[in-house]
MMTF fields as JSON, N, C-alpha, C and O atoms, coordinates in Angstrom:
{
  "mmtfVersion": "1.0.0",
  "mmtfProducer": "UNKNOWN",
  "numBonds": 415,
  "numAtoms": 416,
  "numGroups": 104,
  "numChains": 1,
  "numModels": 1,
  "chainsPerModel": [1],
  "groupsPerChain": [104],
  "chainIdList": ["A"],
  "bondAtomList": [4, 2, 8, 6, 12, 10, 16, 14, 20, 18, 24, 22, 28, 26, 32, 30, 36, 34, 40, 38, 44, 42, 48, 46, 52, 50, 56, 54, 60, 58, 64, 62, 68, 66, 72, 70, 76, 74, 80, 78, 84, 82, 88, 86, 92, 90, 96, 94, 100, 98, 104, 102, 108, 106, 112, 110, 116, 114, 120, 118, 124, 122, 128, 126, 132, 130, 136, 134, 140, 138, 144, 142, 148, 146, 152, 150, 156, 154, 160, 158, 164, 162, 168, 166, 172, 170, 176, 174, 180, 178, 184, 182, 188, 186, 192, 190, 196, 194, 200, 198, 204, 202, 208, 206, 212, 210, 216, 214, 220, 218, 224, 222, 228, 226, 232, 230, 236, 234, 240, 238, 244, 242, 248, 246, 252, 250, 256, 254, 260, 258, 264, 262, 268, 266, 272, 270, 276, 274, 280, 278, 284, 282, 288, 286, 292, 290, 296, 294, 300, 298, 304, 302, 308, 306, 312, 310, 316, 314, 320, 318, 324, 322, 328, 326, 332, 330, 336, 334, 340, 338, 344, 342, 348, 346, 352, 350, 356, 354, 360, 358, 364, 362, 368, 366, 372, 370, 376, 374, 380, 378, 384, 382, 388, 386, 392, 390, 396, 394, 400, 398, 404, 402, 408, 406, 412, 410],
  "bondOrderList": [1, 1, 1, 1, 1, 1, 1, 1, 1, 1, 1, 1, 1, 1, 1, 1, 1, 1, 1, 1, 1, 1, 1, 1, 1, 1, 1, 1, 1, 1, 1, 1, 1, 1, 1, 1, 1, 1, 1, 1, 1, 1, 1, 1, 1, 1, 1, 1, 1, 1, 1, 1, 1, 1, 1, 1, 1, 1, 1, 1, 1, 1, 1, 1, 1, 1, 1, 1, 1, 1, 1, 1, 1, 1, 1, 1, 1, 1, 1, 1, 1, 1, 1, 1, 1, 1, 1, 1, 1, 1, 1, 1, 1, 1, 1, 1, 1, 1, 1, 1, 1, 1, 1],
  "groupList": [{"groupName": "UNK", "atomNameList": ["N", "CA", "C", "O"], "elementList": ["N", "C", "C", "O"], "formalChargeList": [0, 0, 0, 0], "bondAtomList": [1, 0, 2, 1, 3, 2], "bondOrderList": [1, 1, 2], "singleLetterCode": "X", "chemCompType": "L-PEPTIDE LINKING"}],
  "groupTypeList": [0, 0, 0, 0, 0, 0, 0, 0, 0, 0, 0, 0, 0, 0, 0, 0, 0, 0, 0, 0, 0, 0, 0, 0, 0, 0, 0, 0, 0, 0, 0, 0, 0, 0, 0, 0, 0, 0, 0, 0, 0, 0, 0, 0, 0, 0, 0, 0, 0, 0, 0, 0, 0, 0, 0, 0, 0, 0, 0, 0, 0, 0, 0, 0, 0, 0, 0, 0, 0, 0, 0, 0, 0, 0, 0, 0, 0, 0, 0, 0, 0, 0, 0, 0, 0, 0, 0, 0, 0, 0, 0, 0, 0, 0, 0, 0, 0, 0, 0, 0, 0, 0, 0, 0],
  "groupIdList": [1, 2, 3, 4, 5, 6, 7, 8, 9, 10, 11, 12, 13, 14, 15, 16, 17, 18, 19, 20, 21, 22, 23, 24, 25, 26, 27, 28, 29, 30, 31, 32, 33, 34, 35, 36, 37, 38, 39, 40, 41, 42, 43, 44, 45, 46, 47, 48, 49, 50, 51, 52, 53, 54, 55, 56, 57, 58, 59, 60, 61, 62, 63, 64, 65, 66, 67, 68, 69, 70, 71, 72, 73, 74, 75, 76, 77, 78, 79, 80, 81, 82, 83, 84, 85, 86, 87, 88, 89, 90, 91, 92, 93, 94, 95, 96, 97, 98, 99, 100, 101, 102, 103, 104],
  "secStructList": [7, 2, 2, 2, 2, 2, 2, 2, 2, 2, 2, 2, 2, 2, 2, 2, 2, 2, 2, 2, 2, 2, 6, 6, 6, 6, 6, 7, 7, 6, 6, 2, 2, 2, 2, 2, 2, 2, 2, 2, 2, 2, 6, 6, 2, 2, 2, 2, 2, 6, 6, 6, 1, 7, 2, 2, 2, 2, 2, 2, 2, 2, 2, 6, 6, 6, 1, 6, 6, 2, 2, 2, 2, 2, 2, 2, 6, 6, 7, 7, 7, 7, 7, 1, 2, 2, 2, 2, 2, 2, 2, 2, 2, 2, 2, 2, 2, 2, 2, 6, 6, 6, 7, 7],
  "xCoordList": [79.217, 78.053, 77.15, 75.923, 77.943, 77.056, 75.862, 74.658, 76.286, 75.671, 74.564, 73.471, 74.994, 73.395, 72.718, 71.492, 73.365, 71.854, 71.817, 70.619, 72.128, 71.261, 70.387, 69.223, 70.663, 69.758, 68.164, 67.012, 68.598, 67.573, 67.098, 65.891, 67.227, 67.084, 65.751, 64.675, 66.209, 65.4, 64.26, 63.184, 64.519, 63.135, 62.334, 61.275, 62.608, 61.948, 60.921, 59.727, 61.659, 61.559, 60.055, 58.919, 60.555, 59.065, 58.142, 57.016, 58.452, 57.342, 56.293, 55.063, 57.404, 56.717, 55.585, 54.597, 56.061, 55.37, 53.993, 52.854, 54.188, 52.933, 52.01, 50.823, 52.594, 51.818, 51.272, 50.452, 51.625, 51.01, 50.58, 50.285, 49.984, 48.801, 47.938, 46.891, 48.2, 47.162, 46.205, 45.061, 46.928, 46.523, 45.334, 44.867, 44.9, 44.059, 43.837, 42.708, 45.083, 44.737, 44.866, 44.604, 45.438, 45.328, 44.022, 43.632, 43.118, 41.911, 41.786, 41.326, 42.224, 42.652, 43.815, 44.817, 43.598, 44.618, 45.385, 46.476, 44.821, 45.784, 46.892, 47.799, 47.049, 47.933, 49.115, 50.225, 48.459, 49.253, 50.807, 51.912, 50.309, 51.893, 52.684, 53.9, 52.293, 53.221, 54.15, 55.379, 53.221, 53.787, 54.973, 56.155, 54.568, 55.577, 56.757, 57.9, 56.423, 57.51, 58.994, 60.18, 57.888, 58.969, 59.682, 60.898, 58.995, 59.578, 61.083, 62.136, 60.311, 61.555, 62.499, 63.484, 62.52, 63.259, 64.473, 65.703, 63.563, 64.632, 65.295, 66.071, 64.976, 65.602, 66.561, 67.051, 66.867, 67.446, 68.858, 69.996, 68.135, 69.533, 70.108, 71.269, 69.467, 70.004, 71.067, 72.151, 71.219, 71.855, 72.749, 73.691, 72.76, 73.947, 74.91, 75.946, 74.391, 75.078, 75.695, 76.703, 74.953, 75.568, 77.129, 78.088, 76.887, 78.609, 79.123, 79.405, 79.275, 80.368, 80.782, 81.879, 79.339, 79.442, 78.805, 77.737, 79.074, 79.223, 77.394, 76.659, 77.26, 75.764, 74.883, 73.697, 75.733, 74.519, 74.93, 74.449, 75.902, 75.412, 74.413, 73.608, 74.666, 73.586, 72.108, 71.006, 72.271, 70.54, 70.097, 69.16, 70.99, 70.55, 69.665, 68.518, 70.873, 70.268, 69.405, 68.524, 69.346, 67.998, 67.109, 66.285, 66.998, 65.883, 65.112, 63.915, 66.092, 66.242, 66.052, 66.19, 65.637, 65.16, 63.955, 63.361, 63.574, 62.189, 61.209, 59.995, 61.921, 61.338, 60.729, 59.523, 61.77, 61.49, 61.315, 61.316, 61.208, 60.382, 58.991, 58.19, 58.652, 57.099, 56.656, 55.642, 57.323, 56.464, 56.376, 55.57, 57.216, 57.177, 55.86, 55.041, 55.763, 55.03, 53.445, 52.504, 53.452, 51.975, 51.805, 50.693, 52.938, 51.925, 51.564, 50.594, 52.436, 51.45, 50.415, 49.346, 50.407, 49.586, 48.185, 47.133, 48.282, 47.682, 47.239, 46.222, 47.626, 47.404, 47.478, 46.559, 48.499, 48.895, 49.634, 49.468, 50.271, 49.863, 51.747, 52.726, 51.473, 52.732, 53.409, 54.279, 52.709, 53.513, 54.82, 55.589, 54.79, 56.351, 57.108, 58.231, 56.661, 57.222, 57.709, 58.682, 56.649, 56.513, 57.495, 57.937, 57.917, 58.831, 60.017, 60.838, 60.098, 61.698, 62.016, 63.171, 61.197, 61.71, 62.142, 63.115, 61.45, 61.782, 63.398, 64.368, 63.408, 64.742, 65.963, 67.125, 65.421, 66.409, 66.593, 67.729, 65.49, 65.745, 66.89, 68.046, 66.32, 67.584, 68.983, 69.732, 69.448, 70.473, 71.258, 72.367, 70.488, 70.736, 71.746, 72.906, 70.391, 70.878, 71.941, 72.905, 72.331, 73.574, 74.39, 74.945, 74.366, 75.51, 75.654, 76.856, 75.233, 76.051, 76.19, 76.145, 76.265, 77.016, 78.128, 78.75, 78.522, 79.318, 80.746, 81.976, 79.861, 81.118, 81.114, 81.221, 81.051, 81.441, 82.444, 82.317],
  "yCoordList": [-241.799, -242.396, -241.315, -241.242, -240.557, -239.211, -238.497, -238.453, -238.089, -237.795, -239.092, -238.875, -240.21, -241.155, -240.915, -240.901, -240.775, -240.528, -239.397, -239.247, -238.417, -236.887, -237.151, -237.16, -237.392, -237.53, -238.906, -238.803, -239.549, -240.135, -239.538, -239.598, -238.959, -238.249, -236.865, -236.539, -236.559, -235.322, -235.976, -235.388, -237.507, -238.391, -238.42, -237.793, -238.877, -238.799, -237.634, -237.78, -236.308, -235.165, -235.232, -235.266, -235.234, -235.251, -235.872, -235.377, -237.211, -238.441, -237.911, -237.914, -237.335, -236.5, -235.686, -235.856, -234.465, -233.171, -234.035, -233.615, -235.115, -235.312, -236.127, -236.416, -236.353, -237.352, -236.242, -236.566, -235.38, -234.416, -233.898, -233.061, -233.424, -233.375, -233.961, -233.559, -235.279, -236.149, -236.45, -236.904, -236.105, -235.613, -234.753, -234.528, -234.261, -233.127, -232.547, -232.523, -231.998, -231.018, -231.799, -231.344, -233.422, -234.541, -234.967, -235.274, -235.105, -235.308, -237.033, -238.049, -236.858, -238.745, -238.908, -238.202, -240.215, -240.228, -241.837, -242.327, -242.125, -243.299, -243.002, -243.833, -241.602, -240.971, -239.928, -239.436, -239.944, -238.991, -239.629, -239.139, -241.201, -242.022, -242.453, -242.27, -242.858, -242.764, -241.333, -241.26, -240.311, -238.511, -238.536, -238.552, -238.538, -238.468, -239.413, -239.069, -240.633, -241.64, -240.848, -240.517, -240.915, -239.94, -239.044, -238.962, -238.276, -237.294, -237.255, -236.619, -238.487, -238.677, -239.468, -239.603, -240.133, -241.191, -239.919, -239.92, -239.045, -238.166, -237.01, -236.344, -236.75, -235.556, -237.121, -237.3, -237.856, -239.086, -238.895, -238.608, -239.24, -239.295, -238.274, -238.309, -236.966, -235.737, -235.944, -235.858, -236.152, -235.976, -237.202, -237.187, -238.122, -239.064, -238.274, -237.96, -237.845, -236.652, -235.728, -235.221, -235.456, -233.484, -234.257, -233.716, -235.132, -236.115, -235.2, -234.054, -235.559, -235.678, -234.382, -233.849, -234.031, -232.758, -231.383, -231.245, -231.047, -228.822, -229.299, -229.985, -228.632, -228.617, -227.218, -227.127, -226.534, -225.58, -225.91, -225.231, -227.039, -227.611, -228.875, -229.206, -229.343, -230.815, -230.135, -230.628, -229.342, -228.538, -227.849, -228.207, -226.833, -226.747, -227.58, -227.408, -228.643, -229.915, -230.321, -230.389, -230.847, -231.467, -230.788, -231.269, -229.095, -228.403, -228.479, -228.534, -228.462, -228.128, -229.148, -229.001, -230.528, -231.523, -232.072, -232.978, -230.951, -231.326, -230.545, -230.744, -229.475, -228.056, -228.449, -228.554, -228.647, -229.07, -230.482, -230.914, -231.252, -232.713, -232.615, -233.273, -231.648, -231.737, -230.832, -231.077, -230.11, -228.827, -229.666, -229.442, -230.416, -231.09, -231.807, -231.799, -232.658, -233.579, -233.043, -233.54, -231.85, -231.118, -230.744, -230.719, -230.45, -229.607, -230.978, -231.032, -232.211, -233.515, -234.152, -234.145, -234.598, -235.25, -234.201, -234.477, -233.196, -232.158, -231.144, -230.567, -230.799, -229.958, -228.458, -227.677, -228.094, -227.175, -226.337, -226.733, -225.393, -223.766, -224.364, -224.406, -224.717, -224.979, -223.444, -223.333, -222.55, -220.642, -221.045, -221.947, -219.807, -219.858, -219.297, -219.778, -218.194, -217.837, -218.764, -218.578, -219.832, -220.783, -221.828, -222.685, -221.873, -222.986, -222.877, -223.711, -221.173, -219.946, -220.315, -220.727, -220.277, -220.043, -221.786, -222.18, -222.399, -224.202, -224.136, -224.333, -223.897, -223.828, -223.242, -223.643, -222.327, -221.228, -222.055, -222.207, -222.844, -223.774, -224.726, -224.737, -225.492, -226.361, -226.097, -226.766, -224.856, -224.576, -224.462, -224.987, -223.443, -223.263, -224.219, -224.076, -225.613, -226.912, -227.26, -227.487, -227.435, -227.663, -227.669, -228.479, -225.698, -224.784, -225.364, -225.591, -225.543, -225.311, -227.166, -227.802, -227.639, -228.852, -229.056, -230.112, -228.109, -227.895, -227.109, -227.166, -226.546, -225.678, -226.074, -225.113, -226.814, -227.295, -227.598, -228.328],
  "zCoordList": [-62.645, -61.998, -61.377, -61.446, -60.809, -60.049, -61.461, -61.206, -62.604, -63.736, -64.165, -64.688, -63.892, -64.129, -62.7, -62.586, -61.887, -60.633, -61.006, -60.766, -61.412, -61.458, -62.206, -61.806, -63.297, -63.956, -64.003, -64.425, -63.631, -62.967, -61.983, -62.217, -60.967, -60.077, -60.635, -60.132, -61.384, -62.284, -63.024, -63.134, -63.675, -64.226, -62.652, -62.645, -61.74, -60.409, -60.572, -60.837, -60.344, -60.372, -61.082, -60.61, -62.371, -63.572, -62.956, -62.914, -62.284, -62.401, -61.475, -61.522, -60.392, -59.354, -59.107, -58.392, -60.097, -60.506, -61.353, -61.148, -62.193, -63.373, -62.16, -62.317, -61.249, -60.358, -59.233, -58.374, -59.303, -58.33, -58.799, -57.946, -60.041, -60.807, -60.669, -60.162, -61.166, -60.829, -59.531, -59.529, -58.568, -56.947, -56.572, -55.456, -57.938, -58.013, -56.637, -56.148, -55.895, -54.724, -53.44, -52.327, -53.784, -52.504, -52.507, -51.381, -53.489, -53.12, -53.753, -53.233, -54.669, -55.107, -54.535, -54.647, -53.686, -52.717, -53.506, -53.216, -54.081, -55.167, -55.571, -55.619, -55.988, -56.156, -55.112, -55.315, -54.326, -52.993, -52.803, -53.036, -52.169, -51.897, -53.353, -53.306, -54.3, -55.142, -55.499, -55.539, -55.726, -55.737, -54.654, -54.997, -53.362, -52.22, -52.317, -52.019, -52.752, -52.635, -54.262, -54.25, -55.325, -56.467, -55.981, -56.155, -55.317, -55.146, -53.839, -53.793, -52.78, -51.84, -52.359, -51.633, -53.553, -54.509, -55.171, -55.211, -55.569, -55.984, -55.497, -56.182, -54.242, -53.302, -53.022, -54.137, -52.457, -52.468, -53.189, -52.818, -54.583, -55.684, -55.79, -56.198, -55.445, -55.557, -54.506, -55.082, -53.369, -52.313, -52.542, -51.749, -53.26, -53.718, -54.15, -53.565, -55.586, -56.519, -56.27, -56.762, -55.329, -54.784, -53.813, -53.263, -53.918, -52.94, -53.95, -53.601, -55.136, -55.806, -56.628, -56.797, -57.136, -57.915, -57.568, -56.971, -57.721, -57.033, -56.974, -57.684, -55.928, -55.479, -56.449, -56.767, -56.634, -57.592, -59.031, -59.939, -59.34, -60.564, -60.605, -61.476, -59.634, -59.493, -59.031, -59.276, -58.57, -58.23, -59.718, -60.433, -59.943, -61.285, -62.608, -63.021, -63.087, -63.71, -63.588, -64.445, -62.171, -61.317, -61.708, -62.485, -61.156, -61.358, -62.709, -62.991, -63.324, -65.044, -65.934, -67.148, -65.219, -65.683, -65.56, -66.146, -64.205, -63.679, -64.111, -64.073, -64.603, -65.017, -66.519, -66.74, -67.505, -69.161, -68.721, -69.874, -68.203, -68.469, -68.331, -68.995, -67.317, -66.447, -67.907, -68.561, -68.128, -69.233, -70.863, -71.765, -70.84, -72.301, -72.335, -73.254, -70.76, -70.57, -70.593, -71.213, -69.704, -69.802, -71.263, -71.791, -71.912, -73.3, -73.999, -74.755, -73.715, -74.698, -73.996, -74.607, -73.104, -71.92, -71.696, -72.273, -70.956, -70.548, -71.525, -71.141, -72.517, -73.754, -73.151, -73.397, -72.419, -71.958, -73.432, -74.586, -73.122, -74.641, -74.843, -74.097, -76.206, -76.905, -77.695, -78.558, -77.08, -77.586, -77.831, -77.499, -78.704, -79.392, -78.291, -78.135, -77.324, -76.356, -74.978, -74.247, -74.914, -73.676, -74.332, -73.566, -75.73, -76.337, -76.006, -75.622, -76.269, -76.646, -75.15, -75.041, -73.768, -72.266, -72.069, -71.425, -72.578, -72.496, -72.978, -72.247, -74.007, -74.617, -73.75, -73.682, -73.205, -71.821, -70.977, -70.527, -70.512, -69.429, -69.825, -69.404, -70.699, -71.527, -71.423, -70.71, -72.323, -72.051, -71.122, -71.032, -70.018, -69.01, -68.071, -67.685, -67.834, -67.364, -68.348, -67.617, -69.578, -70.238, -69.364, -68.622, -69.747, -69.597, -67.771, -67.638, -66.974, -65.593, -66.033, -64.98, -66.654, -66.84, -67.628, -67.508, -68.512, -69.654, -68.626, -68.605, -68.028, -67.147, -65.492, -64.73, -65.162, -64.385, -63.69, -62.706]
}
């Protein structure tokens, strides 16, 4: 159960970051309380999670979900630079988050 709130926890994460974009700087404020509420939704689940499982693997993940969700999301949404290099470091991230889940 701790592994479905992380990971929901990390969709938070994303919803967060794409919504604080949208914030353009706090200046559309339609967007301000939903951003804040994601984001306290998922420091939230994080702190369910981290009960159960090693805190620099559940931060990791977390991070590492918020990190390659928000970046997947900008290069389709946002048309942010799909580089082979900016793909190759996505992929690092990926693993990364795996790996401190694989070994755990």
């Amino acid at each position: 159960m701790a592994w479905v709130l992380l990971i929901v926890a990390g969709l938070f994460e994303v919803s967060g970051a794409i919504l604080l974009k949208l914030t353009d700087g706090f200046r559309r404020m339609a967007f301000v309380v939903p951003t804040l509420l994601a984001f306290a939704v998922s420091v939230f689940l994080l702190s369910i999670a981290a009960e159960t499982l090693p805190i620099g693997t559940a931060y990791a993940v977390w991070t590492g979900i918020g990190a390659a969700g928000t970046a997947v999301i900008g290069m389709a949404a946002f048309r942010e630079s799909t580089s082979v290099a900016r793909l190759l470091s996505l992929m690092l991230v990926i693993a990364g988050a795996a790996g401190m889940k694989l070994f755990a």
